[in-house]
C-alpha positions in Angstrom: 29.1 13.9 9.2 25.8 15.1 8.2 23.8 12.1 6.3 23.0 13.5 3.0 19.8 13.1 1.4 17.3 14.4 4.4 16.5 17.5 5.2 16.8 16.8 8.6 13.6 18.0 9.7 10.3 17.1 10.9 6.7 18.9 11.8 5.7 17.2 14.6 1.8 18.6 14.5 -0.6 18.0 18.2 -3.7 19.0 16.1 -5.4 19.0 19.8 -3.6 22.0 21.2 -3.0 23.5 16.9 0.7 23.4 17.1 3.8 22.5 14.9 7.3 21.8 16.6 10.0 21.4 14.4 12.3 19.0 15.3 15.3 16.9 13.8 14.9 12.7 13.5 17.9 11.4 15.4 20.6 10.4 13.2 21.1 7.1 14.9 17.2 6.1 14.1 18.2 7.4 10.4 21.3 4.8 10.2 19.1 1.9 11.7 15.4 2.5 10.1 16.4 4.5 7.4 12.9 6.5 6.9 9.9 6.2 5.5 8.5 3.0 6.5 11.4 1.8 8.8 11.5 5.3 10.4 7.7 5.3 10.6 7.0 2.0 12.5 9.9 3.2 15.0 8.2 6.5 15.9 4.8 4.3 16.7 7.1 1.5 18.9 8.9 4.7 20.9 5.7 5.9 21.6 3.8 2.6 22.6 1.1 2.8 20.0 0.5 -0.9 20.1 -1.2 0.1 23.3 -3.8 2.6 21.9 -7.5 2.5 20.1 -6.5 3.0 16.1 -9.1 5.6 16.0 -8.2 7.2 19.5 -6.3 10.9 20.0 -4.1 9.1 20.9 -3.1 7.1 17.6 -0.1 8.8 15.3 -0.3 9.3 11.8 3.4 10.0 10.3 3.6 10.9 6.4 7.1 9.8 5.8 9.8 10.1 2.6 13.1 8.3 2.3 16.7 10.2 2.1 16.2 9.1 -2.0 13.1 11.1 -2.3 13.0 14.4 -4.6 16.3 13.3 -5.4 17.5 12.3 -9.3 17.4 8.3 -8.0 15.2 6.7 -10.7 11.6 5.8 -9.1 12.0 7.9 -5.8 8.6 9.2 -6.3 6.9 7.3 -2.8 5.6 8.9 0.4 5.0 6.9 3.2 2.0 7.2 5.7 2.1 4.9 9.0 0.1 4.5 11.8 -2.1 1.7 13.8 -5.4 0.2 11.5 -8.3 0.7 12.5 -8.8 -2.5 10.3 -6.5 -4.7 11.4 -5.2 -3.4 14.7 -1.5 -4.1 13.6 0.6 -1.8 12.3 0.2 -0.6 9.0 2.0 1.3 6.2 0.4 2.9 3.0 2.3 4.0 -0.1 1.6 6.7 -2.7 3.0 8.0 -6.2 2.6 10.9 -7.3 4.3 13.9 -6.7 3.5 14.4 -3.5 6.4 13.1 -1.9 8.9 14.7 -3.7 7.4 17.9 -2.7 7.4 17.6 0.8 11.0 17.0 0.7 11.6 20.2 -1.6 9.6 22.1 1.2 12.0 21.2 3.3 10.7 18.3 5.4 11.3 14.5 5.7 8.4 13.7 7.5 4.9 14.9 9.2 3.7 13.8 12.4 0.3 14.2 13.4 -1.0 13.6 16.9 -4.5 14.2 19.3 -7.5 15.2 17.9 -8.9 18.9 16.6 -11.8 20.3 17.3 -13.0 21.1 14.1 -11.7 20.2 10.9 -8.3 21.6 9.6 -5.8 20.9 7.0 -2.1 21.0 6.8 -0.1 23.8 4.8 3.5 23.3 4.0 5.7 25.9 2.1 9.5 27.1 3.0 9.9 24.9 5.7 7.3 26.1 7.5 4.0 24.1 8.2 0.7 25.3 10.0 -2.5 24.0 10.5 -5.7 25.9 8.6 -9.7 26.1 9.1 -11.3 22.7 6.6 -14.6 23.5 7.9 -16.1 24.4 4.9 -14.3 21.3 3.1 -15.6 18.9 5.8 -18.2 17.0 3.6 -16.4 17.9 0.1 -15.2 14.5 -2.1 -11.6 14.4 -3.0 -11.5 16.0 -6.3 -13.5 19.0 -5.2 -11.1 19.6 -2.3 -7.9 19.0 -4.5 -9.7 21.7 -7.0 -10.4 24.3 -3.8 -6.7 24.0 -3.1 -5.1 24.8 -6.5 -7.6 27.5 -7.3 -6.3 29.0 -3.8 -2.7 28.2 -3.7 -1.7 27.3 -7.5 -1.3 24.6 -9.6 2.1 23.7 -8.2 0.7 22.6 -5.0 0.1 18.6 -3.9 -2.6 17.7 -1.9 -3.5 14.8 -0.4 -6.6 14.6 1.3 -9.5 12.1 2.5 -13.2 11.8 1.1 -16.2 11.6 2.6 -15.2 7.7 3.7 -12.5 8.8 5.6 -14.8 11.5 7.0 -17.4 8.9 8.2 -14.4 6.8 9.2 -14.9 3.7 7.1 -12.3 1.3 8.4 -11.0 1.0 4.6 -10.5 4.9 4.2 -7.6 6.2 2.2 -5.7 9.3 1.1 -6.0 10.2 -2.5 -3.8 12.9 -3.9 -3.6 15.1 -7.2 -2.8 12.7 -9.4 -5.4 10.1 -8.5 -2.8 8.2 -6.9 -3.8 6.6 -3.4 -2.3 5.9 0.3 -5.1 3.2 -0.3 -4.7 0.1 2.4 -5.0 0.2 6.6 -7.6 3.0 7.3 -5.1 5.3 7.2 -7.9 7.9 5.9 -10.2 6.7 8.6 -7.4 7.5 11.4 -6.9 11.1 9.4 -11.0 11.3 9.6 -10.9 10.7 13.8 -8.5 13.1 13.7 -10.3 15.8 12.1 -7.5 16.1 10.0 -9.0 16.9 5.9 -5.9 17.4 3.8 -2.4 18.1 3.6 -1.1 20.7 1.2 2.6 21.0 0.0 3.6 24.3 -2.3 7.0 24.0 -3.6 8.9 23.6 -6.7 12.2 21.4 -7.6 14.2 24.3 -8.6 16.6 24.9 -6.2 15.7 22.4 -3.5 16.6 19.1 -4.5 18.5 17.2 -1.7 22.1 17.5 -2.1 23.8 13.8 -2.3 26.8 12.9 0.2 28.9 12.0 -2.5 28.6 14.2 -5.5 31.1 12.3 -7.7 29.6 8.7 -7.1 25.6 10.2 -8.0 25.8 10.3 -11.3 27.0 6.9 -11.4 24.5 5.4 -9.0 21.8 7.4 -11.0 23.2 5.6 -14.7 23.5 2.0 -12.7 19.6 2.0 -12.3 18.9 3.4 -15.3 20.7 0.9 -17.1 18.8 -2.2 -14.9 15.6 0.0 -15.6 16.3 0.0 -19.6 17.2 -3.6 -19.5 14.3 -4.8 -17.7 11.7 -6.9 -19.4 8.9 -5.5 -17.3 10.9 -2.1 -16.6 12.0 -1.4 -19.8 10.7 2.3 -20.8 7.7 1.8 -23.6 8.8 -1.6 -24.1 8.3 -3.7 -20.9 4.8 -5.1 -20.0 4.4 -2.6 -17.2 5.6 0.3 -19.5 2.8 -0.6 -21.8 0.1 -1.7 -20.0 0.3 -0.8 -16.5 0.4 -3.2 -13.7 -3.0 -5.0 -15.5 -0.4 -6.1 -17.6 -0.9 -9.6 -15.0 -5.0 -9.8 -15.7 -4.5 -11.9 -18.3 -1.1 -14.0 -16.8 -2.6 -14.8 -13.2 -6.0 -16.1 -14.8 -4.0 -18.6 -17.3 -1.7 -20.0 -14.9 -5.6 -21.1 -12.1 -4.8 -18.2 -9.9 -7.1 -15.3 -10.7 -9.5 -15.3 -7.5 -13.4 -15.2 -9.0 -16.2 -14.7 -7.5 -15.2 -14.3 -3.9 -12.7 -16.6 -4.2 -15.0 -19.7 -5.1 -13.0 -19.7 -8.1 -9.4 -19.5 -9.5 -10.1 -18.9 -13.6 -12.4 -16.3 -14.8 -13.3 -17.2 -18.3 -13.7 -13.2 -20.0 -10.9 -11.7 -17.8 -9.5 -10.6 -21.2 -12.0 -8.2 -21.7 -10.9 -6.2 -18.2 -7.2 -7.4 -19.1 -4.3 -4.5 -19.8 -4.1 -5.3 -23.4 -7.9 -5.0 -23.5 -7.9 -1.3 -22.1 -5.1 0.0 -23.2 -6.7 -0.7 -27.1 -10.2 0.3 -25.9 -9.7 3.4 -22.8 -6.3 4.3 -22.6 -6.0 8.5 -23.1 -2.6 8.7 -21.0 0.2 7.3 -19.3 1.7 9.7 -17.3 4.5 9.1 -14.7 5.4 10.0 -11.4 8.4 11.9 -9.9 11.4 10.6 -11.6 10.4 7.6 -13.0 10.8 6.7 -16.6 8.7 3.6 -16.3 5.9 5.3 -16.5 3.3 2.4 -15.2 0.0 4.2 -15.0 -2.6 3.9 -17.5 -5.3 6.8 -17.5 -8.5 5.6 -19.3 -11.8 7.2 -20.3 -15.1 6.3 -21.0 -16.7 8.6 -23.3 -20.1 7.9 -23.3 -23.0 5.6 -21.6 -24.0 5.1 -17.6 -20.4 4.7 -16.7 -18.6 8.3 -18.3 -15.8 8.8 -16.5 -12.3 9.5 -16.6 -9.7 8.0 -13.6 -6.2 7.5 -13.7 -5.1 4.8 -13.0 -6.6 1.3 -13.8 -5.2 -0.8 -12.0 -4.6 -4.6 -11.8 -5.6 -4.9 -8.3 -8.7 -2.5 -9.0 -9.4 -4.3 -11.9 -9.4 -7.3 -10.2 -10.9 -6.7 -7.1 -14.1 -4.7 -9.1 -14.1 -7.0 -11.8 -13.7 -10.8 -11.5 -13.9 -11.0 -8.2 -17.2 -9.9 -8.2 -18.5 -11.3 -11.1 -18.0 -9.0 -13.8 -15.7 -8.2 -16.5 -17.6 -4.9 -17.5 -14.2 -2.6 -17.7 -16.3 0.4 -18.6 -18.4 -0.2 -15.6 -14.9 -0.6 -13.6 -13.5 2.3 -14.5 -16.5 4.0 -13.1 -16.2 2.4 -9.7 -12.5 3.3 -9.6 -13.2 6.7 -10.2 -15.7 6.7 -6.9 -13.6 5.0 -4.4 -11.1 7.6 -5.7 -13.8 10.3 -5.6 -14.6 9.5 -2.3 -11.4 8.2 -0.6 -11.7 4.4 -0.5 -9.5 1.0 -0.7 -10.4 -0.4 -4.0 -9.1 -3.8 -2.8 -11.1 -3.8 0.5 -14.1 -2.7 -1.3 -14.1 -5.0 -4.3 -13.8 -8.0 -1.4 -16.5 -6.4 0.8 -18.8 -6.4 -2.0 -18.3 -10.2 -3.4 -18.3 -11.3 0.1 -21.7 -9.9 0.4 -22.7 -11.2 -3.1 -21.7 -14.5 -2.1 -24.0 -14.0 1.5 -26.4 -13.1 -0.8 -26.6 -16.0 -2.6 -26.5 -18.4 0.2 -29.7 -16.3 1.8 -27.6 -14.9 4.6 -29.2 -11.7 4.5 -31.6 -10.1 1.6 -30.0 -6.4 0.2 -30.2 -8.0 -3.4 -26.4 -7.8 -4.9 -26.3 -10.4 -7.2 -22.9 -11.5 -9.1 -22.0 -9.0 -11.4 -24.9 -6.3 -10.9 -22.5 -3.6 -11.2 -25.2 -0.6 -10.5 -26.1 -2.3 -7.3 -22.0 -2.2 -6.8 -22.2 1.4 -7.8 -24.7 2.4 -5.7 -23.6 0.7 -2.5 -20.2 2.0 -3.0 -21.9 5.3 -2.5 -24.1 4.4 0.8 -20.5 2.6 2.3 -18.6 5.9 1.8 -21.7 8.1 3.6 -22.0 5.0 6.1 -25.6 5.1 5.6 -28.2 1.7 5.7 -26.8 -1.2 4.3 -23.5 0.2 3.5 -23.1 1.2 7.1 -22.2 -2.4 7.9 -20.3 -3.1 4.9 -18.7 -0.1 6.2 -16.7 -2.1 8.3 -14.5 -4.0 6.0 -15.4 -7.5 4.7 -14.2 -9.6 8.0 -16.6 -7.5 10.3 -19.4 -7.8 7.8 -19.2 -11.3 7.1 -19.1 -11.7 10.4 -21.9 -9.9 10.9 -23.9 -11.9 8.3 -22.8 -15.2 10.8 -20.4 -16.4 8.9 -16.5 -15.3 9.2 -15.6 -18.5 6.9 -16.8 -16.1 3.3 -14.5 -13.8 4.1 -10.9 -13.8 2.4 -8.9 -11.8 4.7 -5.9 -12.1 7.2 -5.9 -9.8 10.9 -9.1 -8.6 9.2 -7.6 -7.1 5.8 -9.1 -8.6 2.6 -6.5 -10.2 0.4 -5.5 -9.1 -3.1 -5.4 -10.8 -6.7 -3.6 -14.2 -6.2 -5.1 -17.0 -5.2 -2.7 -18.9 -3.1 -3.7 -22.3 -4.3 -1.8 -21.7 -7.4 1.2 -19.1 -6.0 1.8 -20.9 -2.6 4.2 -18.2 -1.1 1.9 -15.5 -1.6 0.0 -17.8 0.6 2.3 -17.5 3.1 3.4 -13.8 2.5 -0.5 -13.0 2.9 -0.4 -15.1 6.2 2.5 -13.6 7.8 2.5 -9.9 6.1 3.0 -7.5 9.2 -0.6 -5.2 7.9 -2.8 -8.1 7.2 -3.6 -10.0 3.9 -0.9 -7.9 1.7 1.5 -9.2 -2.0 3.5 -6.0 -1.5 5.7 -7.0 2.2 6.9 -9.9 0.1 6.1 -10.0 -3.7 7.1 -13.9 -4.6 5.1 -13.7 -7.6 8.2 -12.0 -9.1 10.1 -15.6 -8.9 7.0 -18.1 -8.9 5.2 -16.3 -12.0 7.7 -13.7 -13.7 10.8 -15.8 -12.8 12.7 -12.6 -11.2 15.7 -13.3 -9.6 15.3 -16.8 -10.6 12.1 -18.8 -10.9 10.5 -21.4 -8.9 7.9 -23.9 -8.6 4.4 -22.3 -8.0 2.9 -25.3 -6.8 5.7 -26.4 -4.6 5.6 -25.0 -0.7 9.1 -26.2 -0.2 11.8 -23.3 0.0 9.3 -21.1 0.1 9.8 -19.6 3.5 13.2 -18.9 2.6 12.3 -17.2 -0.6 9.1 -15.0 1.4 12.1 -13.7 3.8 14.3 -12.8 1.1 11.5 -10.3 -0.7 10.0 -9.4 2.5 13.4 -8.1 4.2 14.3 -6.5 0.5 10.8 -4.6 0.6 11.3 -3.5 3.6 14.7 -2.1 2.4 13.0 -0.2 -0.8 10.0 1.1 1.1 12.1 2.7 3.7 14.0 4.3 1.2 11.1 5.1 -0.4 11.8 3.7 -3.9 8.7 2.1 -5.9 8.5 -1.6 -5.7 8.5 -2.2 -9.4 12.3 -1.1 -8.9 13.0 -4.5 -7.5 11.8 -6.2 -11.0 15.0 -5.0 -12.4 17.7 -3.6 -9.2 19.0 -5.5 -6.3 20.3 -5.2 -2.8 23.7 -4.2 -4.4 22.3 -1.4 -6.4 20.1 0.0 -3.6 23.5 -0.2 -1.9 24.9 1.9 -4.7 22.2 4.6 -5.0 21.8 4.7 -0.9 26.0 5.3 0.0 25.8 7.8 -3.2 23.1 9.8 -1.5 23.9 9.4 2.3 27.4 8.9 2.5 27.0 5.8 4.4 28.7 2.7 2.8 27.0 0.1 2.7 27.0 -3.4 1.3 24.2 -5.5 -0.7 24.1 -7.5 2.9 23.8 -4.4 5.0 20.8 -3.8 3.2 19.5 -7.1 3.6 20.5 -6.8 7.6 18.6 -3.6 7.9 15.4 -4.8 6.1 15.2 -7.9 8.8 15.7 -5.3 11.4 12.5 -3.4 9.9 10.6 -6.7 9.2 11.3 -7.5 13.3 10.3 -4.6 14.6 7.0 -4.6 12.7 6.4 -8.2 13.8 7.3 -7.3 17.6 5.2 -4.5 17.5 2.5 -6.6 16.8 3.4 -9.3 18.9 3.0 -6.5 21.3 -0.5 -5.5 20.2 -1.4 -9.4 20.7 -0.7 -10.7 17.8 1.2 -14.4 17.1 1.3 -17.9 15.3 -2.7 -18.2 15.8 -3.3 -15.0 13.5 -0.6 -16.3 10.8 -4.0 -18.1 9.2 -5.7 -18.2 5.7 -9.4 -18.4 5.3 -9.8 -22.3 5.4 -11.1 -21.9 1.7 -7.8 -21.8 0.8 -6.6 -24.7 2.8 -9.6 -27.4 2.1 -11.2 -26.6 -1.4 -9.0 -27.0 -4.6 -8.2 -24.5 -7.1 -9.6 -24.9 -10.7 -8.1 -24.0 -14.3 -4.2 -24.6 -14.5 -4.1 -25.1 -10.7 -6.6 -27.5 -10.9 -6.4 -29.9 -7.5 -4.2 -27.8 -5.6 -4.8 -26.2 -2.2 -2.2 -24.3 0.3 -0.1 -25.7 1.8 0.6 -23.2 4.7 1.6 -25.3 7.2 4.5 -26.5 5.7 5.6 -23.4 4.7 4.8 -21.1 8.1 7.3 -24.1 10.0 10.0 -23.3 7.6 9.1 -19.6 7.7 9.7 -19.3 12.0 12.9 -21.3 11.5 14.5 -19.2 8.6 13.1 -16.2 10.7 14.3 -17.2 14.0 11.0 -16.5 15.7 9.7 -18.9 18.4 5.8 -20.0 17.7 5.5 -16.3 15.6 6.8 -14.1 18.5 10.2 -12.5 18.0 12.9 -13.8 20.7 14.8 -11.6 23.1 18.1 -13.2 21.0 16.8 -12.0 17.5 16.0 -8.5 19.1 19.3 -8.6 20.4 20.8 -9.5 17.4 19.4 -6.7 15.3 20.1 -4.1 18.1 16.4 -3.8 18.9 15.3 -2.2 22.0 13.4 -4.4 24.6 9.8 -2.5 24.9 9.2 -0.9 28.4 7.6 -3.4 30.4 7.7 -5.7 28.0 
């Protein structure tokens, strides 16, 4: 039976010789890793990346989609890229929305696989199932939006592109892609690997009309497309121009995480910000909002498009989001949206991690302050923000060592205590003093610091399955498993994770035996995810990685929150020796029984 859904096709591109073979995944990797994600971090294991320089030839970047994607499937609108950080060393996995996924699929492809090196700069083109490599040379240098122009004006306006900036170019270690509709592949150094590469942009012409995936089961689609759509419409974040993300975008939480203590301020020194409203959702969407457009299939439509219209800061950038928000504002000192939006808009413009970036710069602010170096950046000066922004994209003076990501600068600065980061990668917008299993999600997240591999805010804040204690650490490890083996699932299939505020394992279940043919269970889904989660971790493990990187920064673990977490530290120790038991793993390393168990294969030499 052919598995329904895929197009059963690859481009496996060796930019150091400038060819494309076409070839076809094997269906048994499709029934055990699904795609995207799952399929992803398999093609680095089978080809022993854990044993290669991130920003060698010899790294693989894949640019993945699920057997939903470009189908009807409500929120199916994700594409995948995976490959070894250059900032963390692990492996990592980067998400977009957009379009652009969609339209790789209706090109006819399920993934893109780049290896080696060119020797000049080149860009991917991708039409009728055919893909080849073309001259970037005279891109090579160009920000984001200029190249994304270049390529419409040449090819039309139904064309996606994603492509990497200038930071990717220089091969700053926090480098994204950022496609068409300002939507970013934003965390790893995924744009950095594309920079060594001398790889600028990939380009995808082709229309739904006539190529969306055909599903397995024809009669049980429709269905499985109404079941979601009904969880959608009933959600109270989900819930089309009602639900708090519907309204206001994901910065719907500004205002939520800094009333409960656990808004991280000012490098973290902090856990309430006192004018967060001003940056908040509500805040912007009365004062900047001019759009809220959606991706591919999605009538959720989270993303909030602001402008400001006049002043130092005009701009206009879709989307504002709550980690961007976040990470540029409060954590640095500053609630200036207007000024925010502006610095959006340049790590956009130029390619860049907007979480990584907003870190970098209030570690530096805080080494500042304690006379670890002198480049003046004190809290809140947002045009010394703006304008180092710009020298950390070009790598050029100060910003060449910011360059670097906040743990290698902080380091730098002699002292690797100011930086918030796990394996190197700078954490996002919950402090884990007052949400104690994002504390532990950050410390055991397969890509470094990360609330996305296991999302327990959805129970400990938002109450989604069911709540649970925020302060407490017990259960916790068992909850963190749960969401991490369930987001594994979804971003293998590659279905947005705000899908999981409203569906379940049973309805991924539903949508996934509609569209492939395979039946499977709520529980299969569950099994499948572990199996992901597993691999990840042994790939690591493989790389070097165990228990002793499974840390927080000790700020964390030794100085209490403030605001409504007032008193409260992590406790991560309690929860990581529940984690390894629920997980099976033996001091962080995965056993030869749980490989066994999940049908992994042993590593070569291993």
């Amino acid at each position: 039976m052919k598995l329904g859904g895929y197009r059963h096709k690859e481009a496996w591109v060796d930019l150091t010789s400038g060819t494309v073979e076409y070839r076809a995944p094997k269906e048994e990797d499709l029934v055990k890793y699904v795609g995207a994600r799952g399929l992803g971090v398999k093609y680095l294991f089978d080809h022993q990346i854990y044993k290669v320089d991130p920003l060698s030839p010899e790294n693989m970047l894949c640019v993945m989609t699920g057997p939903l994607t470009g189908t009807r499937i409500n929120m199916s609108g994700r594409l995948c890229t995976v490959t070894r950080s250059p900032l963390t060393g692990t492996v990592t996995d980067s998400h977009m929305g957009g379009w652009t996924a969609a339209r790789l699929k209706w090109a006819g492809f399920d993934n893109l696989i780049f290896t080696g090196k060119s020797d000049k700069p080149v860009y991917l083109y991708v039409e009728d199932g055919k893909a080849e490599l073309r001259d970037a040379s005279h891109l090579w240098g160009m920000g984001t939006r200029a190249t994304i122009k270049y390529m419409r004006d040449k090819y039309g306006k139904d064309v996606s592109v994603m492509t990497i900036g200038p930071a990717g170019e220089n091969q700053v270690l926090f480098a994204g892609f950022i496609n068409e509709d300002d939507r970013a592949a934003g965390r790893g150094g995924t744009g950095a690997v594309a920079g060594s590469k001398n790889l600028k942009a990939i380009v995808i012409r082709a229309s739904q009309k006539g190529n969306m995936p055909e599903p397995a089961r024809p009669d049980e689609y429709p269905e499985a497309i109404k079941a979601g759509l009904k969880a959608l419409m009933e959600g109270a974040l989900t819930a089309p121009k009602k639900g708090g993300l519907s309204v206001y975008g994901t910065n719907v939480l500004m205002n939520i995480i800094n009333e409960v203590g656990a808004l991280p301020s000012k490098n973290s020194q902090e856990t309430y910000f006192p004018t967060a409203d001003e940056i908040s959702g509500e805040t912007v969407r009365n004062e900047l909002l001019v759009s809220d457009p959606t991706c591919h299939a999605c009538p959720v439509a989270c993303k909030i498009e602001v402008e400001v219209k006049e002043g130092p800061y005009k701009t206009r950038v879709e989307s504002f989001e709550y980690e961007s928000a976040w990470a540029l504002g409060p954590n640095c000192g500053t609630s200036n949206k207007e000024a925010v939006a502006y610095l959006i808009d340049l790590c956009n413009e130029y390619g860049m991690d907007t979480i990584e970036l907003g870190n970098t710069l209030s570690m530096a602010m805080e080494a500042y302050e304690k006379g670890l170096h002198q480049e003046p950046i004190p809290w809140g000066d947002v045009d010394t923000m703006i304008a180092l922004t710009e020298k950390i994209a070009r790598r050029e003076g100060f910003g060449d060592i910011l360059a670097n990501g906040t743990a290698r600068a902080a380091k730098h600065f002699g002292d690797p205590d100011i930086a918030m980061v796990v394996k190197n990668q700078a954490i996002p917008a919950y402090d884990p003093r007052g949400i104690q299993g994002i504390g532990l999600g950050y410390a055991t997240s397969n890509r470094g610091a990360c609330h996305l591999r296991g999302y327990t805010v959805a129970s400990e804040i938002v109450g989604i399955p069911e709540p649970t204690d925020r302060l407490k650490p017990e259960g916790k490890g068992e909850l963190l498993k749960i969401f991490q083996d369930l987001h594994a699932f979804s971003d293998s299939l590659d279905l947005c994770k705000f899908s999981s505020f409203s569906e379940n394992a049973d309805l991924y279940a539903k949508q996934y035996t509609a569209v492939v043919g395979i039946d499977l269970t709520g529980e299969d889904i569950m099994k499948i995810g572990e199996r992901i989660y597993n691999l990840e971790r042994y790939f690591n493990n493989l790389a070097g990685f165990g228990y002793e990187d499974d840390l927080l920064p000790k700020r964390f673990l030794q100085e209490p929150a403030g605001g409504n977490s007032k008193g409260s530290v992590s406790h991560l120790d309690v929860m990581l020796n529940e984690y390894y038991q629920v997980r099976g793993w033996e001091k962080g390393v995965v056993t030869k029984a749980k490989l066994q168990e999940l049908g992994i294969n042993e590593a070569v030499g291993a």
